[in-house]
ROSE-4610 file (N, C-alpha, C; in Angstrom, 1 decimal, always signed):
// ROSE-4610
residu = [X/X/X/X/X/X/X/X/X/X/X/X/X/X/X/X/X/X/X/X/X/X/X/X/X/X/X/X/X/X/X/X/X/X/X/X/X/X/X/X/X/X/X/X/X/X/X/X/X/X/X/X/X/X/X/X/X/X/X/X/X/X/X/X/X/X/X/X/X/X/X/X/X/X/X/X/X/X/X/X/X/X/X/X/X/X/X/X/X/X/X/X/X/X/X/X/X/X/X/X/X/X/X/X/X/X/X/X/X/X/X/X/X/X/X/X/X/X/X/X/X/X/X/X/X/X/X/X/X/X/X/X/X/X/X/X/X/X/X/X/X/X/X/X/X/X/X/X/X/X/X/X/X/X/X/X/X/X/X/X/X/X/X/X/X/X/X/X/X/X/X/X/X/X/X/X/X/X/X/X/X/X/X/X/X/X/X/X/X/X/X/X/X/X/X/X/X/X/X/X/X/X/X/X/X/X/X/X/X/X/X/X/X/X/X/X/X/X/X/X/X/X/X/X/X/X/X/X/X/X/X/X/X/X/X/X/X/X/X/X/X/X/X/X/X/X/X/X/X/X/X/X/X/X/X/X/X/X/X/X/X/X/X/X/X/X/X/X/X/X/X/X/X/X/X/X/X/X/X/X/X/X/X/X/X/X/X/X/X/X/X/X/X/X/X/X/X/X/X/X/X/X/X/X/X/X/X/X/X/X/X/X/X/X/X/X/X/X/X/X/X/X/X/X/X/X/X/X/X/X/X/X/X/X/X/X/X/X/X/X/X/X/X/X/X/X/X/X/X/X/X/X/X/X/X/X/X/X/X/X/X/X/X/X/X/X/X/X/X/X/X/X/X/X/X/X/X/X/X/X/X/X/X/X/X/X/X/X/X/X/X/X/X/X/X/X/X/X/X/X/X/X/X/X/X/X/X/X/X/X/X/X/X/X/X/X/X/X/X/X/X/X/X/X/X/X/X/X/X/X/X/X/X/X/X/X/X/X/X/X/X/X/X/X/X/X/X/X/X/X/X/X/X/X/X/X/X/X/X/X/X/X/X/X/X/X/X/X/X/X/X/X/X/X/X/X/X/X/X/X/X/X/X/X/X/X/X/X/X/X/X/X/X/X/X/X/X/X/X/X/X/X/X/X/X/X/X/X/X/X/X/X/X/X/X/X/X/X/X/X/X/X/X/X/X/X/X/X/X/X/X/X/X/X/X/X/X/X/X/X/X/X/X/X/X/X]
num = [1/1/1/2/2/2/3/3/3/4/4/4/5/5/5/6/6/6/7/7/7/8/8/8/9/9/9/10/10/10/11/11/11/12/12/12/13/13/13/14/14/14/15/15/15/16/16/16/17/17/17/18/18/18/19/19/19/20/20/20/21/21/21/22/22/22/23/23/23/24/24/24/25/25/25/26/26/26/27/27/27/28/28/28/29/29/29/30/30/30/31/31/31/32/32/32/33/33/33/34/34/34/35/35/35/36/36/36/37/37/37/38/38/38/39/39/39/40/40/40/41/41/41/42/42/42/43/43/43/44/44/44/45/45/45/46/46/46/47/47/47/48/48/48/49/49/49/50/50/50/51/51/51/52/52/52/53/53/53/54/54/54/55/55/55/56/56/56/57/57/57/58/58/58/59/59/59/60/60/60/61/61/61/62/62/62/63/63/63/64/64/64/65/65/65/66/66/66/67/67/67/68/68/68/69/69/69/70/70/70/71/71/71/72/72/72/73/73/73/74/74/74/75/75/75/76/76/76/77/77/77/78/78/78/79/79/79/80/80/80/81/81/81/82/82/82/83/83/83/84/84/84/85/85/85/86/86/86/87/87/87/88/88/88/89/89/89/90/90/90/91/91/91/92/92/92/93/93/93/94/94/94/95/95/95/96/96/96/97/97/97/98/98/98/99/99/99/100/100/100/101/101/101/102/102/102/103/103/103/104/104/104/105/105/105/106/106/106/107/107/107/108/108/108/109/109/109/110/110/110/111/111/111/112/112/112/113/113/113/114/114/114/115/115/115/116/116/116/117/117/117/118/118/118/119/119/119/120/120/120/121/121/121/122/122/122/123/123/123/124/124/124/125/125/125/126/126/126/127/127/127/128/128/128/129/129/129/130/130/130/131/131/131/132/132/132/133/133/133/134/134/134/135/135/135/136/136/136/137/137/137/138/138/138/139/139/139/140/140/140/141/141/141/142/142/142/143/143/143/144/144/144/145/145/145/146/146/146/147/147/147/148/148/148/149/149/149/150/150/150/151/151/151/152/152/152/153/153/153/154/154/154/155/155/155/156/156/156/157/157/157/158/158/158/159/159/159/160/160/160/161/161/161/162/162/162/163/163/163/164/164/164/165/165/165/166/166/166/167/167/167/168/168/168/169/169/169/170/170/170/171/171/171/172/172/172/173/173/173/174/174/174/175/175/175/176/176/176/177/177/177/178/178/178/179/179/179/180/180/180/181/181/181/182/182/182]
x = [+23.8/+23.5/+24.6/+24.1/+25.0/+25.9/+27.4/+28.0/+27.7/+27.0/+27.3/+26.1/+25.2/+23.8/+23.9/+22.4/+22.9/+21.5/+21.4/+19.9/+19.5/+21.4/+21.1/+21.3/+21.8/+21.2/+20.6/+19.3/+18.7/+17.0/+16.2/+14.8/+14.4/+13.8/+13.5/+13.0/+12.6/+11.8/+12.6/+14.3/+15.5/+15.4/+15.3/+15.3/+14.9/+13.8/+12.7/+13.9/+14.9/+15.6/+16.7/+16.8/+17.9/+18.7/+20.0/+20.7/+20.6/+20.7/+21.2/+19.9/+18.5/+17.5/+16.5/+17.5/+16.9/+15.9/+15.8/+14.5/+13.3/+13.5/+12.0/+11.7/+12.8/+12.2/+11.3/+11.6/+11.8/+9.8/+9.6/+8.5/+7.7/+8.2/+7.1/+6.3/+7.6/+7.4/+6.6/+6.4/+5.7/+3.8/+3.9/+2.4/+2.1/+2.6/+2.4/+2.0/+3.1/+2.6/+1.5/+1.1/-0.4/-1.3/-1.9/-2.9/-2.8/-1.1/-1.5/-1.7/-1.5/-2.1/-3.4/-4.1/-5.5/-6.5/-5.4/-6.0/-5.9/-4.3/-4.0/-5.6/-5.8/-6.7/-8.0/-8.9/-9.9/-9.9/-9.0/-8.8/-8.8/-8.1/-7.7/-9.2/-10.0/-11.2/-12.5/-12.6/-13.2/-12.8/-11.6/-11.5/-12.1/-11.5/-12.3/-13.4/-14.3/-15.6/-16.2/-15.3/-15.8/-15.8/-14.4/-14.2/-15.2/-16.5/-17.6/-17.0/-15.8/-15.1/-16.7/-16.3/-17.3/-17.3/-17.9/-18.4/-17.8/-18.4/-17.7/-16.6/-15.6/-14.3/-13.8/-14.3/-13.8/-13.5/-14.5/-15.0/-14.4/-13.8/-12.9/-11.4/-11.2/-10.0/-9.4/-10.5/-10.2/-10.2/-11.1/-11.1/-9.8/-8.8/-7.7/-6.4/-7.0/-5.6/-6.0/-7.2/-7.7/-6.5/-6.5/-5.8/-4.6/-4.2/-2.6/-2.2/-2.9/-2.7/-2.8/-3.6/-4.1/-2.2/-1.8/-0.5/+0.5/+0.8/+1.9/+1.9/+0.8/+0.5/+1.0/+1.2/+1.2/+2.6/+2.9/+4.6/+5.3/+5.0/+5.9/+5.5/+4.0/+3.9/+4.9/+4.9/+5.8/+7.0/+8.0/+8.4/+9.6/+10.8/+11.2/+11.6/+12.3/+13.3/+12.3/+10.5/+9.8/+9.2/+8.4/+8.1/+8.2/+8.7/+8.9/+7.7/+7.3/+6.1/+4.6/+4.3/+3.2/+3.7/+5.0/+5.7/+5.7/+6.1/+6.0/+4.3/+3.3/+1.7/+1.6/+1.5/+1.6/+1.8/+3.3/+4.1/+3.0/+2.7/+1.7/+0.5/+0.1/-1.2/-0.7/+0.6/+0.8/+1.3/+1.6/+2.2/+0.7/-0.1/-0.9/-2.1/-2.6/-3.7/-2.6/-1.7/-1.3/-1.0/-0.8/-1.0/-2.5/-3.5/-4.7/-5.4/-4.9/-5.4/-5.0/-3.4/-2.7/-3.7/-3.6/-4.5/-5.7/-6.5/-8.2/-8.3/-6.9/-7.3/-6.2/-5.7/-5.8/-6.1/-7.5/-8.3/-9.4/-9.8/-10.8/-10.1/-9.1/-8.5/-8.8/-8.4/-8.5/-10.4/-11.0/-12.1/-12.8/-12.6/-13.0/-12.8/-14.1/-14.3/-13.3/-13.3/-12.5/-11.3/-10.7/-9.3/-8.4/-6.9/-6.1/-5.4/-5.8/-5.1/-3.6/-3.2/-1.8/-1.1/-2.0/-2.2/-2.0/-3.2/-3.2/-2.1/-1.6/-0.6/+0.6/+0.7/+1.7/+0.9/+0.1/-0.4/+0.0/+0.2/+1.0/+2.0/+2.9/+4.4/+4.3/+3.4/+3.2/+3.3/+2.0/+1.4/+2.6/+3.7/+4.5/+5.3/+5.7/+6.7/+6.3/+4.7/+4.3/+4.4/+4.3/+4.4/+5.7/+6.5/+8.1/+8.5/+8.6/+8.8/+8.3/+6.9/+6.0/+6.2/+7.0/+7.3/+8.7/+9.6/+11.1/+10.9/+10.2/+10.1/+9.5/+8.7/+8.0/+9.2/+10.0/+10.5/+12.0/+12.3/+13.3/+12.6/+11.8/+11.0/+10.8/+10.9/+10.8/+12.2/+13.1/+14.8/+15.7/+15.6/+15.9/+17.5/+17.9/+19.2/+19.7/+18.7/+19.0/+18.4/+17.2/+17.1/+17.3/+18.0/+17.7/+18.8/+19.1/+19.7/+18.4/+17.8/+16.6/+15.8/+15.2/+14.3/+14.4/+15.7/+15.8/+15.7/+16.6/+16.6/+15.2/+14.5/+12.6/+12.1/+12.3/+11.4/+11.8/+13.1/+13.6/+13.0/+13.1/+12.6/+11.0/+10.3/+8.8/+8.7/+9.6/+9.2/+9.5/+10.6/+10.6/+9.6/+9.6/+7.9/+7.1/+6.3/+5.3/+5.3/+6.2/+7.1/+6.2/+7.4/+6.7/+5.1/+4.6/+3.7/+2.3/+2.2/+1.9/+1.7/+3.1/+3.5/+2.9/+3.6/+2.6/+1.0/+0.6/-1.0/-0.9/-1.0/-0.9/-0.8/+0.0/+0.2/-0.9/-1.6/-2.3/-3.8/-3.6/-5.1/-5.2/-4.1/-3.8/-4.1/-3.8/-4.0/-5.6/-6.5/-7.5/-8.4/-7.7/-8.7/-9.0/-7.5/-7.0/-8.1/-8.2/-8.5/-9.9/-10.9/-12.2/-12.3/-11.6/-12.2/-12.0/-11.1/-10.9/-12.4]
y = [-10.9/-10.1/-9.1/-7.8/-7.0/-7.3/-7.4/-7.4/-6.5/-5.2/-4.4/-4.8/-5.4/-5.4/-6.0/-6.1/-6.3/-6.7/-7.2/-7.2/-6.5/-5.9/-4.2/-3.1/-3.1/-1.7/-1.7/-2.8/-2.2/-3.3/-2.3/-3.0/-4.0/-4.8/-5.6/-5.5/-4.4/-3.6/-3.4/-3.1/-3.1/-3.9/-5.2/-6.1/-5.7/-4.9/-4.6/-3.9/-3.3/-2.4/-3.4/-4.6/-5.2/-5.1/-5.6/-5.9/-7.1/-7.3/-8.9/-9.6/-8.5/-9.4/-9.9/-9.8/-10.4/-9.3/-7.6/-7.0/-8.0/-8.0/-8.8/-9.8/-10.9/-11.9/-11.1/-10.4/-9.6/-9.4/-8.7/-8.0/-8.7/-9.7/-11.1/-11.6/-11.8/-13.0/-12.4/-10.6/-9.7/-10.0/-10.1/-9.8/-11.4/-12.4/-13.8/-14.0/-13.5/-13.6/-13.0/-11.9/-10.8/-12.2/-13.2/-13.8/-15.2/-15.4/-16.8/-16.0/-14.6/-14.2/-14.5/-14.1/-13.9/-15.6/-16.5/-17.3/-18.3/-18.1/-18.2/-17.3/-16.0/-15.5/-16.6/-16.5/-17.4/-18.8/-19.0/-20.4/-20.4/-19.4/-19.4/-18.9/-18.0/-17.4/-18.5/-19.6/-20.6/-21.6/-21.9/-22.9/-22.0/-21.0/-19.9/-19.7/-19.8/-20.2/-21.6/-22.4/-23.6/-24.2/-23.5/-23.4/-23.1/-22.6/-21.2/-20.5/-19.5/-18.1/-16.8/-15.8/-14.8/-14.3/-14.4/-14.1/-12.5/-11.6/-10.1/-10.1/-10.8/-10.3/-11.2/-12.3/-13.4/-12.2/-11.7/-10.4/-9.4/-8.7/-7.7/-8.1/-9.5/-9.8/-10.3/-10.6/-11.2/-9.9/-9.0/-7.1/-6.6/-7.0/-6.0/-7.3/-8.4/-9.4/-8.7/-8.6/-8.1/-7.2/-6.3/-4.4/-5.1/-6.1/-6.0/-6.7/-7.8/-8.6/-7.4/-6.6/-5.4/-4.9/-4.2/-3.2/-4.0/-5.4/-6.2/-6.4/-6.3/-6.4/-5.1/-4.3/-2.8/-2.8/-3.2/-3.2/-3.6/-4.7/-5.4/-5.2/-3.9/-3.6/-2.2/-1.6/-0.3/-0.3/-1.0/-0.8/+0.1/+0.5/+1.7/+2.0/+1.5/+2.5/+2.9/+2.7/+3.2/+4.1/+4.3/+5.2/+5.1/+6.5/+5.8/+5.7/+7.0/+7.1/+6.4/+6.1/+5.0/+3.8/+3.2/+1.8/+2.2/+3.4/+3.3/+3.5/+4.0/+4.2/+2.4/+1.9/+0.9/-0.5/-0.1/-0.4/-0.6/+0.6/+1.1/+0.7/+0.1/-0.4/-2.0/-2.8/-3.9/-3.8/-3.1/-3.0/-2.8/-1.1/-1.3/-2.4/-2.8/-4.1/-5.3/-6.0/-7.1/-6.8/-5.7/-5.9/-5.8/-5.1/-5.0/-6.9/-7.1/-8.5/-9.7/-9.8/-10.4/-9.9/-8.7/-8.9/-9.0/-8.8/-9.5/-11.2/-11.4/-13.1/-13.7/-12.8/-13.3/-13.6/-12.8/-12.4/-13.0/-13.4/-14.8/-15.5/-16.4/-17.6/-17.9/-16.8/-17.1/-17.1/-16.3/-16.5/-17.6/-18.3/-19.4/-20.5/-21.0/-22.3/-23.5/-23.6/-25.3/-24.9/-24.0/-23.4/-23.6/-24.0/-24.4/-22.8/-22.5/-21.2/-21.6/-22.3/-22.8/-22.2/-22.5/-22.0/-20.2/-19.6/-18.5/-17.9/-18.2/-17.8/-16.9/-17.7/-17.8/-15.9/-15.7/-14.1/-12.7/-13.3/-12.3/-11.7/-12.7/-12.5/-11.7/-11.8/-11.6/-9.9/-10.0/-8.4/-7.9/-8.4/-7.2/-6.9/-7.9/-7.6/-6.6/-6.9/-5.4/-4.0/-4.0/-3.0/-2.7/-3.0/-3.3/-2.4/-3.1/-2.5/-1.4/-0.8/+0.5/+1.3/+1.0/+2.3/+2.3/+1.8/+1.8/+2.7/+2.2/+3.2/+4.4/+4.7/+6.1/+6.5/+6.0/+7.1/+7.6/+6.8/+6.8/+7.5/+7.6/+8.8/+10.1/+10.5/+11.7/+12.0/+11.2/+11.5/+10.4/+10.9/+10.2/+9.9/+8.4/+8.0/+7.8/+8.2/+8.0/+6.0/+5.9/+4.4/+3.3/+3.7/+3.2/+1.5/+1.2/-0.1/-1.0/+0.0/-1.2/-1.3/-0.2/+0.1/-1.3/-1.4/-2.6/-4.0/-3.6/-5.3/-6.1/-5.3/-4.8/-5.2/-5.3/-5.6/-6.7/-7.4/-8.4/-9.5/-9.2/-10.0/-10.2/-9.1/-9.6/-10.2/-10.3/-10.8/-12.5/-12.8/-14.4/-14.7/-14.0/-14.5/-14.3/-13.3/-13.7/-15.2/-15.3/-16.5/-17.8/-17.7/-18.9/-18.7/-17.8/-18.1/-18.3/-17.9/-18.2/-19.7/-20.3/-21.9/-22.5/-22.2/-23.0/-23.2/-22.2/-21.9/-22.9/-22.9/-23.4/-25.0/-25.2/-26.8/-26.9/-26.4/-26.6/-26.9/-26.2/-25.7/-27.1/-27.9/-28.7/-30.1/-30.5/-31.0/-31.4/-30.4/-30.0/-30.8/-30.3/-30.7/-32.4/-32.6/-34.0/-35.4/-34.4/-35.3/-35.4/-34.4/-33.8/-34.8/-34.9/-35.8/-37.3/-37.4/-38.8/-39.5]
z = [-7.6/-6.4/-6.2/-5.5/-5.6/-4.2/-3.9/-3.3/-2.1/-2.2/-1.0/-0.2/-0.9/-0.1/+0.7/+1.7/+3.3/+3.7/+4.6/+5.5/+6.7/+6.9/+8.0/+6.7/+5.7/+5.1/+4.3/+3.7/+2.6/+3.4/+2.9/+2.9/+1.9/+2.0/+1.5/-0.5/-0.3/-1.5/-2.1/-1.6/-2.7/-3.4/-3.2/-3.9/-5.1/-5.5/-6.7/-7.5/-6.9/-8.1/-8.1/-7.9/-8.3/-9.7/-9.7/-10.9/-11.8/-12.7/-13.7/-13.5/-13.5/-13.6/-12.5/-11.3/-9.8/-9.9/-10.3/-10.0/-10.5/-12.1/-12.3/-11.4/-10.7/-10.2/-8.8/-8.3/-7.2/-7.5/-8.2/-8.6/-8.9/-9.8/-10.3/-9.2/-8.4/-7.1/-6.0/-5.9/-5.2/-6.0/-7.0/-7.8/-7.2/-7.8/-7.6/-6.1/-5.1/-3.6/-3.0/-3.7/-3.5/-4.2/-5.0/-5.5/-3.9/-3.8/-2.8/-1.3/-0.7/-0.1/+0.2/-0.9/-0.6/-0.7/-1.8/-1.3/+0.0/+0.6/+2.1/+3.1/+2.4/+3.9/+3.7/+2.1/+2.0/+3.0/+2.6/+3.5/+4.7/+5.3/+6.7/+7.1/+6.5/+6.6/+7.1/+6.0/+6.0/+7.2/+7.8/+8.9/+10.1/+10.1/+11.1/+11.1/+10.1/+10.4/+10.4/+10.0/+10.4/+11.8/+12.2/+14.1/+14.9/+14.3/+15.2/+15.1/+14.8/+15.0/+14.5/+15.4/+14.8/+13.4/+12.8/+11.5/+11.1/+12.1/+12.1/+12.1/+12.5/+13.6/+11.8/+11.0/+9.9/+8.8/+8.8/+7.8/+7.8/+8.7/+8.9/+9.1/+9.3/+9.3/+7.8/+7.2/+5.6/+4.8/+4.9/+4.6/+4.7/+6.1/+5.8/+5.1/+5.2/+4.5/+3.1/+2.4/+1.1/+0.6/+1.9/+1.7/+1.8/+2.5/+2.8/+1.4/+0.5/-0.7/-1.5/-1.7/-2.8/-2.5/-1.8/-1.1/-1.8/-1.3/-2.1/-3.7/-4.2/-6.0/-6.0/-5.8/-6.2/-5.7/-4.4/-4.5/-5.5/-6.3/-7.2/-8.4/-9.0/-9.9/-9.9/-9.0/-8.6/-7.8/-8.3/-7.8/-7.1/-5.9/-6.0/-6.3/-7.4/-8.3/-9.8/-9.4/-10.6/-10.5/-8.9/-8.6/-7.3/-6.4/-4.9/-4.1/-4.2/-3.7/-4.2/-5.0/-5.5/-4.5/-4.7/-3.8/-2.7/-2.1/-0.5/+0.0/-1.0/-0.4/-1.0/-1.8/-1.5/-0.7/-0.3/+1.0/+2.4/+2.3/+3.5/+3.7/+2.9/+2.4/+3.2/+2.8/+2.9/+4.4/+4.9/+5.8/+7.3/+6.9/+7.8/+7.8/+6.5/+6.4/+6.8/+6.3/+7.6/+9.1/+9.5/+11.1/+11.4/+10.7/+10.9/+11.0/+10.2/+9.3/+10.4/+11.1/+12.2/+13.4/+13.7/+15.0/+15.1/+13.9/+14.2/+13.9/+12.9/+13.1/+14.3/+14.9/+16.0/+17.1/+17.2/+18.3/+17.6/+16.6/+15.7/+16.3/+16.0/+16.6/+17.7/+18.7/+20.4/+20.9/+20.1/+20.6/+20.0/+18.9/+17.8/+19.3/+19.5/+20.6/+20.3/+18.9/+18.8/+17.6/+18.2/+17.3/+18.6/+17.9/+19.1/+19.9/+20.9/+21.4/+21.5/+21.4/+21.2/+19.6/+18.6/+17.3/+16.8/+18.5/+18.1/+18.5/+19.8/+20.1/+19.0/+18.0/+17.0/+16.3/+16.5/+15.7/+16.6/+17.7/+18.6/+18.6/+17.8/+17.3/+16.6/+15.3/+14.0/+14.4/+15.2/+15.6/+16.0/+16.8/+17.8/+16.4/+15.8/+14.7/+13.6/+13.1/+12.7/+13.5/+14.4/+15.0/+15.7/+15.1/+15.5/+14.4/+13.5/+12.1/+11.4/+12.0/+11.9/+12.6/+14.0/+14.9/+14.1/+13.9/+13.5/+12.3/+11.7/+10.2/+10.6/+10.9/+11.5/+12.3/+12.9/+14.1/+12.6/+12.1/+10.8/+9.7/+9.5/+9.0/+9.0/+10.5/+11.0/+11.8/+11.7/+11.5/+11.2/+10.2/+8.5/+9.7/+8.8/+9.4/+10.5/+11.9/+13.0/+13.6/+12.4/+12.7/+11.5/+11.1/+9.8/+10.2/+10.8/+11.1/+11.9/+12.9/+13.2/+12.3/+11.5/+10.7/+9.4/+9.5/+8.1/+8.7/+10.3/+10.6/+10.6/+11.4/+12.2/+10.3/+10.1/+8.4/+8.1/+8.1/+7.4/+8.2/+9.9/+11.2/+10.7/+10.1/+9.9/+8.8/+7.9/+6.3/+7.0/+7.9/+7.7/+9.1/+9.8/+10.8/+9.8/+9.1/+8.8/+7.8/+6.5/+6.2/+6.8/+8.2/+8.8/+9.1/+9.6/+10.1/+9.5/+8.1/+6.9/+6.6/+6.5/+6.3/+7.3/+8.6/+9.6/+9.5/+9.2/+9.4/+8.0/+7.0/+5.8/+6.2/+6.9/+7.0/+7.9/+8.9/+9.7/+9.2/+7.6/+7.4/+6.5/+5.8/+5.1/+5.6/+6.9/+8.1/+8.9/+8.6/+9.1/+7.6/+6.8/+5.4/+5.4/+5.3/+5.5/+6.3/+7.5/+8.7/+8.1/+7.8/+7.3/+6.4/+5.7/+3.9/+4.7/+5.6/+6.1/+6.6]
C-alpha cells in the first residue's frame, strides 16, 4: 500500500489505480461486488414481497439497485487511472441508483405491514449518507479543492454504512429464511 494514501485524501476509487497489484484486487473485488449486489437486491426484493410490501415501490426499488450494481461493474471494469471519465459516469450510475434504490426500499420497508420499522429505520442513514456524499462531491466539483476533505471523508463514511447495512439486512434476510424452513 502506498504510504501517502489516506481516507481524507483519496476516494475510494483510488484504490483501482493502486500499486504492487492491490489495483487488480481493487477492481476484481468491484466486478465480484456488482454480481452479490444484485443478488443481495433479489433477495431483499423477495422478503419485501413476502412482507405485503407494494409490488410498485419492490419494482422500482430493485430497478435502481439494478443501475447502482450495473455502475459498480463498470467501476472496476474502468477503472481511474483507465479512463476517468467512463469511471466517474459510471461512478454516477453507482452512486445516483443506490441512493435511488436506499430510499424506495426504504419507504418499501416502512410501508411493508409485517417488516420491522425498527429494520427500516436503518435506510435512513443510508439515504442521508448518499446524499451527504453527492452534495460534497457536487459542491467540490464546481470548486475543485475547496471540499475535497469532506468530499473524501462523506464517501468513505458511506462505503462502511452501506457495508454494514448490507450485512445487517443480509443477516436478517438469513434469519427470516431460517425461521421459514423451520
Amino acid at each position: 500500500m502506498d504510504p501517502s494514501f489516506s481516507l481524507i485524501t483519496h476516494y475510494l476509487s483510488d484504490l483501482g489505480a493502486g500499486p504492487n497489484g492491490s489495483n487488480f484486487v481493487f477492481n476484481i473485488g468491484m466486478i465480484i461486488t456488482s454480481i452479490i449486489m444484485i443478488a443481495f437486491y433479489v433477495h431483499l426484493s423477495l422478503i419485501l414481497y413476502m412482507k405485503k410490501g407494494y409490488k410498485f415501490l419492490i419494482i422500482i426499488s430493485f430497478c435502481l439497485g439494478l443501475i447502482s450494481a450495473i455502475g459498480t461493474f463498470f467501476v472496476g471494469l474502468f477503472p481511474i487511472n483507465v479512463s476517468q471519465d467512463i469511471h466517474n459516469f459510471s461512478a454516477s450510475f453507482f452512486f445516483l441508483g443506490g441512493l435511488g434504490a436506499a430510499f424506495f426500499y426504504t419507504i418499501t420497508e416502512f410501508t411493508a405491514p409485517k417488516f420491522s420499522n425498527i429494520q427500516a429505520l436503518s435506510g435512513i442513514v443510508i439515504v442521508c449518507s448518499f446524499l451527504l456524499f453527492i452534495v460534497y462531491n457536487a459542491l467540490n466539483y464546481f470548486n475543485p479543492g475547496h471540499y475535497d476533505l469532506e468530499s473524501h471523508i462523506t464517501e468513505w463514511i458511506l462505503y462502511f454504512i452501506l457495508i454494514f447495512w448490507i450485512v445487517e439486512h443480509a443477516i436478517i434476510i438469513f434469519k427470516l429464511k431460517i425461521h421459514k424452513t423451520s
